[in-house]
C-alpha positions as CSV (number, residue, x, y, z in Angstrom):
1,X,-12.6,-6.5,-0.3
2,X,-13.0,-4.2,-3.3
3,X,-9.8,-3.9,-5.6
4,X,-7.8,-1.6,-5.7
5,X,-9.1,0.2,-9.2
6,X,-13.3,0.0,-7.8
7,X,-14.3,3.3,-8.1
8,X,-13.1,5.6,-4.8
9,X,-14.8,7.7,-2.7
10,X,-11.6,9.0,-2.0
11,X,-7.9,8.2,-0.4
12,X,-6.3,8.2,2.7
13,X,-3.2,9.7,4.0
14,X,-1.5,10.1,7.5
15,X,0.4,13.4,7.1
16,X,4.0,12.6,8.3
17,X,5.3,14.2,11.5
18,X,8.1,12.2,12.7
19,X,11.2,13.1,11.7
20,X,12.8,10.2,12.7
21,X,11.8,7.7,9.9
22,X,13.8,10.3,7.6
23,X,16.6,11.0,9.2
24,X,18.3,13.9,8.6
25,X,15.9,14.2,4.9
26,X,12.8,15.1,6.6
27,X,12.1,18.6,5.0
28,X,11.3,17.2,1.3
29,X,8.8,15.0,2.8
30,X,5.9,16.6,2.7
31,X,6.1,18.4,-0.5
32,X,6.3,15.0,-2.0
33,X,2.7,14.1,0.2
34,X,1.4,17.2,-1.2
35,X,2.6,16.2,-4.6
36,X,0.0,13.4,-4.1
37,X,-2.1,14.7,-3.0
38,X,-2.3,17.4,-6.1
39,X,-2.6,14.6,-8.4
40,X,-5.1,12.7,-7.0
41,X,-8.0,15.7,-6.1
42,X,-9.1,16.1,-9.5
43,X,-11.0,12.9,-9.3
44,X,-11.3,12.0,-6.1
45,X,-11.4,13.2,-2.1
46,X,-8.4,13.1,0.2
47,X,-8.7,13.0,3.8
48,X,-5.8,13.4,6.2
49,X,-5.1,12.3,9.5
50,X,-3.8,14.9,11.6
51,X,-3.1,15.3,15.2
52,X,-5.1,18.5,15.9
53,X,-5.9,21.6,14.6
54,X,-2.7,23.7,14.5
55,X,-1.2,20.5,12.5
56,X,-4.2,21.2,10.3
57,X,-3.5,24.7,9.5
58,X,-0.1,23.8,9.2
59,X,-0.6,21.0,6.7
60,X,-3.2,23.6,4.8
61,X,-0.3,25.8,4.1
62,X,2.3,23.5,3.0
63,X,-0.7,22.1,0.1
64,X,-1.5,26.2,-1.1
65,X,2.3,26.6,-1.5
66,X,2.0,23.5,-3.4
67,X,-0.7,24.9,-5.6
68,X,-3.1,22.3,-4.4
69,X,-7.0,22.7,-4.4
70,X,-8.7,21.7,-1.2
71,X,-12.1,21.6,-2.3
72,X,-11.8,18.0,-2.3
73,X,-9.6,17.8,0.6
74,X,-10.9,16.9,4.1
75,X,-8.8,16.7,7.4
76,X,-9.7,14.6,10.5
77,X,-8.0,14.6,13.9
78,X,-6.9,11.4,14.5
79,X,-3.3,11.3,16.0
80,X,-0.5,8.8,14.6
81,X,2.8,7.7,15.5
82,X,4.0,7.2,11.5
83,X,2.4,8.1,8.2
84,X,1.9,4.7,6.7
85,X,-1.3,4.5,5.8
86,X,-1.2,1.3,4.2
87,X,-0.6,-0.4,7.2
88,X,-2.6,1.5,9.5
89,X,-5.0,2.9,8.3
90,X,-8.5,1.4,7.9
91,X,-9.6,-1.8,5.6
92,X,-12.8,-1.2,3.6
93,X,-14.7,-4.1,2.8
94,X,-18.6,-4.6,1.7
95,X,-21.3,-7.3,2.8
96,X,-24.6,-8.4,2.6
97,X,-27.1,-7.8,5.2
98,X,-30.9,-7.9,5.2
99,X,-30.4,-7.9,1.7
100,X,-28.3,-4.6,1.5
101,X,-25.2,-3.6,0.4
102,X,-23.1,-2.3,3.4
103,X,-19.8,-1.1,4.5
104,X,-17.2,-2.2,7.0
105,X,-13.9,-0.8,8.2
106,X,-11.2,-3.8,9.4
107,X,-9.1,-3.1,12.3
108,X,-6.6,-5.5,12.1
109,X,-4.1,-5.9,14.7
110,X,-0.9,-3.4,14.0
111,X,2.8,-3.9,16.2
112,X,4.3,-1.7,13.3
113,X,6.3,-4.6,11.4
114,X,7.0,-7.0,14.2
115,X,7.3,-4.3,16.8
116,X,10.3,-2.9,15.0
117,X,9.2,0.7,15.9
118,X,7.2,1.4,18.9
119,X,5.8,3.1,20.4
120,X,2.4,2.4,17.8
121,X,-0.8,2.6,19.9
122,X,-1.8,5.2,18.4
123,X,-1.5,4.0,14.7
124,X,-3.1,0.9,16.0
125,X,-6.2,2.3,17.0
126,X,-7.0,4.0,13.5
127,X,-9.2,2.1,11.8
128,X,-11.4,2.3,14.7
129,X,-11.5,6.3,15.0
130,X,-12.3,6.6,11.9
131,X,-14.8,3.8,11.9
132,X,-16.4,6.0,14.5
133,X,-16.4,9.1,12.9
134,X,-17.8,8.1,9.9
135,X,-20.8,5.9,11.9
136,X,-19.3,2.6,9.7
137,X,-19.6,-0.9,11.6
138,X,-15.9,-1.7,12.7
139,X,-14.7,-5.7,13.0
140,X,-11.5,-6.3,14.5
141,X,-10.1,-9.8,13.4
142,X,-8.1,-10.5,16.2
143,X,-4.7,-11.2,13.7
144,X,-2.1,-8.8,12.9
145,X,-2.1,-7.8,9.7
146,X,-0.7,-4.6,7.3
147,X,-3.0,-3.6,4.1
148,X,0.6,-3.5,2.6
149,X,1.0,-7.3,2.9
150,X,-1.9,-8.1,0.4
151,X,-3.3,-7.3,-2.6
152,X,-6.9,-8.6,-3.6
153,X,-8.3,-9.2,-7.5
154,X,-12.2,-8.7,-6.3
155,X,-13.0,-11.8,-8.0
156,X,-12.0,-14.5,-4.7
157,X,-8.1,-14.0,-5.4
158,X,-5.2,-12.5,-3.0
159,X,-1.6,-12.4,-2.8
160,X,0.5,-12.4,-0.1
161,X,3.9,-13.5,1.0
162,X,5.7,-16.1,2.8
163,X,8.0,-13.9,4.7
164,X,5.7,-11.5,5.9
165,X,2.5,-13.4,7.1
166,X,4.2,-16.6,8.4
167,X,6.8,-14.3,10.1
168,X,6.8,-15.2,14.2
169,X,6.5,-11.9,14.8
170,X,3.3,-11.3,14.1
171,X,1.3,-14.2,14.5
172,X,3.1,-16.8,16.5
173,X,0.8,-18.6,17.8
174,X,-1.4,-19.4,14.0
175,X,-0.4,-21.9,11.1
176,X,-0.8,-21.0,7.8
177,X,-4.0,-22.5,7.3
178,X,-5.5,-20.2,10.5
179,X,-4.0,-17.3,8.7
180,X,-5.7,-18.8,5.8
181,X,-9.1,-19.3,7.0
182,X,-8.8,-15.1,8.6
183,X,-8.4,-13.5,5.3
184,X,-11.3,-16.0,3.4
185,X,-13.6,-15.4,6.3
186,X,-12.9,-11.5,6.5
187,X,-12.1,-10.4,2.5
188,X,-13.9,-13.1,0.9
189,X,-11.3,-14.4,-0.9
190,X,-11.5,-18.0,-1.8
191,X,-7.6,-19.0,-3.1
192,X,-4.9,-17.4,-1.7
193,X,-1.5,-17.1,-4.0
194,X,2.0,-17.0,-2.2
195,X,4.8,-16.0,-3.1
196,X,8.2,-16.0,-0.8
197,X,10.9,-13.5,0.2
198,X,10.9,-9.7,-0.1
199,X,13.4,-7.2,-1.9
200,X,16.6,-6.3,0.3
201,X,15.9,-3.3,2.5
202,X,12.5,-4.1,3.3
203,X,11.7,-3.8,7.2
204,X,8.1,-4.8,6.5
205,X,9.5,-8.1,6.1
206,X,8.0,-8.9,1.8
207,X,5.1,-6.5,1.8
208,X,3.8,-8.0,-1.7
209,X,2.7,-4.2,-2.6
210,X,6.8,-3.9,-3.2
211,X,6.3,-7.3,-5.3
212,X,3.4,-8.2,-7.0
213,X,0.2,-6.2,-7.8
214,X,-3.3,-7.2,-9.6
215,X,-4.1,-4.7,-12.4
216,X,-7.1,-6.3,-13.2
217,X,-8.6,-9.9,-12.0
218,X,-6.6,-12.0,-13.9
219,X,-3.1,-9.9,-15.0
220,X,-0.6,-9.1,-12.4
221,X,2.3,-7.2,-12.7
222,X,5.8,-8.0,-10.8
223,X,9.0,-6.7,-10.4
224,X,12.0,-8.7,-11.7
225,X,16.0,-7.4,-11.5
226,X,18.0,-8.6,-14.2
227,X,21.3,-8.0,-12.8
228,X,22.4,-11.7,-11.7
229,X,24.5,-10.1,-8.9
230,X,22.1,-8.2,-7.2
231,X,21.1,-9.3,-4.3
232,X,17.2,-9.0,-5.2
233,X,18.0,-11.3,-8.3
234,X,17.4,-14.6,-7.1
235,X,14.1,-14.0,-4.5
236,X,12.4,-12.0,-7.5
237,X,13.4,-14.7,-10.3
238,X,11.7,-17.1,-7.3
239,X,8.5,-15.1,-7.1
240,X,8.3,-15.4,-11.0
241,X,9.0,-19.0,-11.4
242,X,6.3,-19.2,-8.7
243,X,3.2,-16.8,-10.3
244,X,3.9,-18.7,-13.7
245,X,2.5,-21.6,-11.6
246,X,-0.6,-20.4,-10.1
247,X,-4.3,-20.1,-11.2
248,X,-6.7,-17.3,-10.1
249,X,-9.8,-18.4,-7.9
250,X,-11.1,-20.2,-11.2
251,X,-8.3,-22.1,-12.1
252,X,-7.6,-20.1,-15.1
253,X,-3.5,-19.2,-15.2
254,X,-2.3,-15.9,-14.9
255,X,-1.2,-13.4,-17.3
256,X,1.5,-11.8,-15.8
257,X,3.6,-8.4,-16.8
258,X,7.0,-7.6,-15.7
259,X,8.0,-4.6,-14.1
260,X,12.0,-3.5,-14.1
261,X,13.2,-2.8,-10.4
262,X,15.0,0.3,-10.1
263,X,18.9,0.9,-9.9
264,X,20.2,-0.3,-6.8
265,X,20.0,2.9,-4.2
266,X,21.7,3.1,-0.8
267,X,21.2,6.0,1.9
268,X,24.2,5.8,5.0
269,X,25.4,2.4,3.5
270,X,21.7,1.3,3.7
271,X,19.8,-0.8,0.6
272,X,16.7,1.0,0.0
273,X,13.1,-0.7,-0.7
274,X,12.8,0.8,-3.9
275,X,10.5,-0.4,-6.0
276,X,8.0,0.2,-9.6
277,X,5.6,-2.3,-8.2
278,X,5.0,0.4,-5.0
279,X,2.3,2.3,-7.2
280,X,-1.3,3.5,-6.2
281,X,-4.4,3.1,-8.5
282,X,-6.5,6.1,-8.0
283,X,-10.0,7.0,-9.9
284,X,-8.4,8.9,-12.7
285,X,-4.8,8.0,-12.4
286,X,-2.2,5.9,-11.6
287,X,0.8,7.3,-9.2
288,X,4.3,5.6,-9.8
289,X,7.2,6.0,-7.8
290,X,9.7,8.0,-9.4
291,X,13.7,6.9,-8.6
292,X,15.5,7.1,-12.3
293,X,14.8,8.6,-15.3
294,X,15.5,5.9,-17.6
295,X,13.8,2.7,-15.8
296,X,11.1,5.3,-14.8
297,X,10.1,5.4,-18.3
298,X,10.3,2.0,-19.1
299,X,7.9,1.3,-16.1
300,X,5.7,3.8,-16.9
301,X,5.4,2.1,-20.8
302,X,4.9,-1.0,-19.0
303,X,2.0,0.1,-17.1
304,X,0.1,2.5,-19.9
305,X,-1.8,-0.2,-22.2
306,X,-3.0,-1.7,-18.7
307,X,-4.7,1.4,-17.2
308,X,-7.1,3.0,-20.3
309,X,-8.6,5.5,-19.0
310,X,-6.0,6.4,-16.0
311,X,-2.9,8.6,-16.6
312,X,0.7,7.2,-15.1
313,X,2.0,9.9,-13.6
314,X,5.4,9.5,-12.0
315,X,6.1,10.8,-8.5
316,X,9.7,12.2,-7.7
317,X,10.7,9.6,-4.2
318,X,14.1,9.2,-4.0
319,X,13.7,11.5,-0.8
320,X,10.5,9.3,0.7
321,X,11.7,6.0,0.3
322,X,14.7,7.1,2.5
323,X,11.8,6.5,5.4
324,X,11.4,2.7,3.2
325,X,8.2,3.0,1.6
326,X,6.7,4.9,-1.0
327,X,3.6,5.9,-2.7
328,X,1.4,2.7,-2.0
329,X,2.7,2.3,2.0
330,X,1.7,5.9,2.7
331,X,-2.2,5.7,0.8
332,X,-5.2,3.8,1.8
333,X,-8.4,3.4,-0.9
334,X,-11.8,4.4,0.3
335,X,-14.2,2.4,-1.8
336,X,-17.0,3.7,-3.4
C-alpha cells in the first residue's frame, strides 16, 4: 500500500446525505465538503460518490456556489448509506505480475464500527463498484477492516491500534497474529506498530488516523493533551510512552512530533473526536481540521517544516465533527 503523500491520481469522497449523523447541524455540512474539495482540485482529481443523477446536479450546484472548478471533478453513481470514505471506500494497493506494475482495489469487510449503525450494505459494497467501473482487479480479504484504522510508511511499516482491531466486534473469531498475518499478506507491510486506546468520543473505537500519522517513513506525528485532567490525558501519554519504544521495519527508532489536541468540545453533553492528527495529505497540500484559533495555529506550525512543498491549509470543522470524524474519515487517496 502506497503512503499517503505518493503522488495521487486523485481523492475520494462520498457526498453526505444523511442527516442523521448530524443531527439537527446538517445544513453546514456540505459547504465544508465543498470547502475540500476547492482546495484539493488545483492539484489533483476528485471523484464523488453519489446516488444518481438528480443528487449529481444537486451536488454540482452546491460546489459553483462554492466557487469551486469542476474541471477536475468527476461524479460516479455509486449509492451509500454514510459519507465516510475512509472507511468505506476502496483500498489502493500495487503488485507485481508478469513483471508489471499493477493496481488493486481492497474490499475489506465493513459493519460500520461494530455494527453501530446499520443499515451499511450499501457502503459495504463500494470498493467493489468502483473496482468495476474502473476495470481494476478487486481482492476481498475476508476481515473487517476500516482504511481509518491504519496508516502505512510505504517502506514495510503500519500502525494500528489495540482497541480498534482486537475489538470482538469485528473480528471475533481471529487472534492478533491472524490479523497480523492479513495486513502483511495484503499491504506488504512487514512490522506492524501498536498502540492502545482511542481519544474519548470516538465510536470507531481508536481509529489511529485520530492518533498517530506517518509524515514520512520514519517521523510520525501524534497527538498528546497536556491537561492532566482530561480524560484523553492518560491513553495519549500511553501511546507516547509506547512510539518512543518502537523501531520502523528496519529497526531504526522513530522520530516522532507532537501534535496539541484541541480544546475539549462537547455537542448535547457529548465529547467530540476532535482531533489535529485527523489531517489529509493531498498532492499539493495538506488539509487540517480547523476547531480553535489558537491551537489551530500551533498545529499548523507543527506541521509546516514537515510538508516542503505542500501548503497547510486549515479547514473550518467544528460543524463536521458533530457527525465524529473529520477531514481524514471522509477522503480516500487514489494512488498514482
Amino acid at each position: 500500500m502506497p503512503p499517503e503523500w505518493a503522488p495521487h491520481r486523485g481523492t475520494w469522497l462520498s457526498w453526505p446525505h444523511k442527516e442523521a449523523s448530524w443531527p439537527g447541524r446538517f445544513e453546514p455540512v456540505p459547504l465544508v465538503f465543498a470547502e475540500i474539495v476547492r482546495h484539493l482540485v488545483p492539484s489533483e482529481e476528485v471523484h464523488i460518490n453519489v446516488a444518481d443523477a438528480d443528487r449529481e446536479a444537486g451536488v454540482r450546484e452546491i460546489l459553483r456556489r462554492g466557487g469551486v472548478p469542476l474541471q477536475r471533478v468527476v461524479f460516479h453513481y455509486h449509492p451509500t448509506d454514510d459519507a465516510w470514505c475512509r472507511d468505506h471506500g476502496p483500498i489502493f494497493v500495487e503488485r507485481e505480475r508478469r513483471g508489471r506494475r499493477e493496481q488493486l482495489i481492497l474490499d475489506w469487510g465493513y459493519n460500520a464500527w461494530g455494527g453501530k449503525y446499520p443499515p451499511f450494505d450499501q457502503d459495504d459494497v463500494v470498493p467493489t463498484r468502483i473496482a468495476n467501473e474502473l476495470g481494476l482487479p478487486v481482492v476481498s480479504p475476508g476481515i473487517i477492516l476500516e482504511g481509518g484504522s491504519i496508516d502505512v510508511n510505504g517502506a514495510g511499516c503500519l500502525l494500528t491500534t489495540e482497541q480498534c482491531l482486537l475489538n470482538p466486534n469485528r473480528n471475533p473469531g481471529l487472534s492478533k497474529n491472524a490479523i497480523e498475518s492479513c495486513l502483511r499478506d495484503y499491504l506488504g507491510v512487514r512490522k506492524i506498530l501498536w498502540l492502545g486506546d482511542g481519544i474519548e468520543g470516538d465510536d470507531t473505537d481508536g481509529h489511529i488516523d485520530d492518533l498517530t500519522r506517518f509524515v514520512d517513513p520514519v517521523t510520525v506525528v501524534t497527538v498528546v493533551e497536556e491537561d492532566p485532567r482530561d480524560s484523553n490525558f492518560e491513553p495519549l501519554r500511553d501511546n507516547l510512552a509506547r512510539l518512543r519504544g518502537m523501531t520502523d521495519q528496519d529497526g531504526r527508532p522513530l522520530r516522532i512530533v507532537e501534535l496539541p489536541m484541541p480544546p475539549a468540545m462537547y455537542q448535547d453533553g457529548q465529547r467530540l473526536p476532535a482531533s489535529y492528527a485527523n489531517f489529509y495529505i493531498a498532492n499539493g497540500v495538506v488539509l487540517l481540521p480547523g476547531y480553535s484559533a489558537e491551537r489551530d495555529a500551533a498545529a499548523q506550525a507543527a506541521l509546516v517544516p514537515l510538508f516542503p512543498g505542500r501548503r497547510i491549509e486549515i479547514i473550518e470543522c467544528t460543524d463536521l465533527v458533530w457527525g465524529l470524524g473529520a477531514i481524514h474519515c471522509v477522503t480516500q487517496q487514489w494512488p498514482v
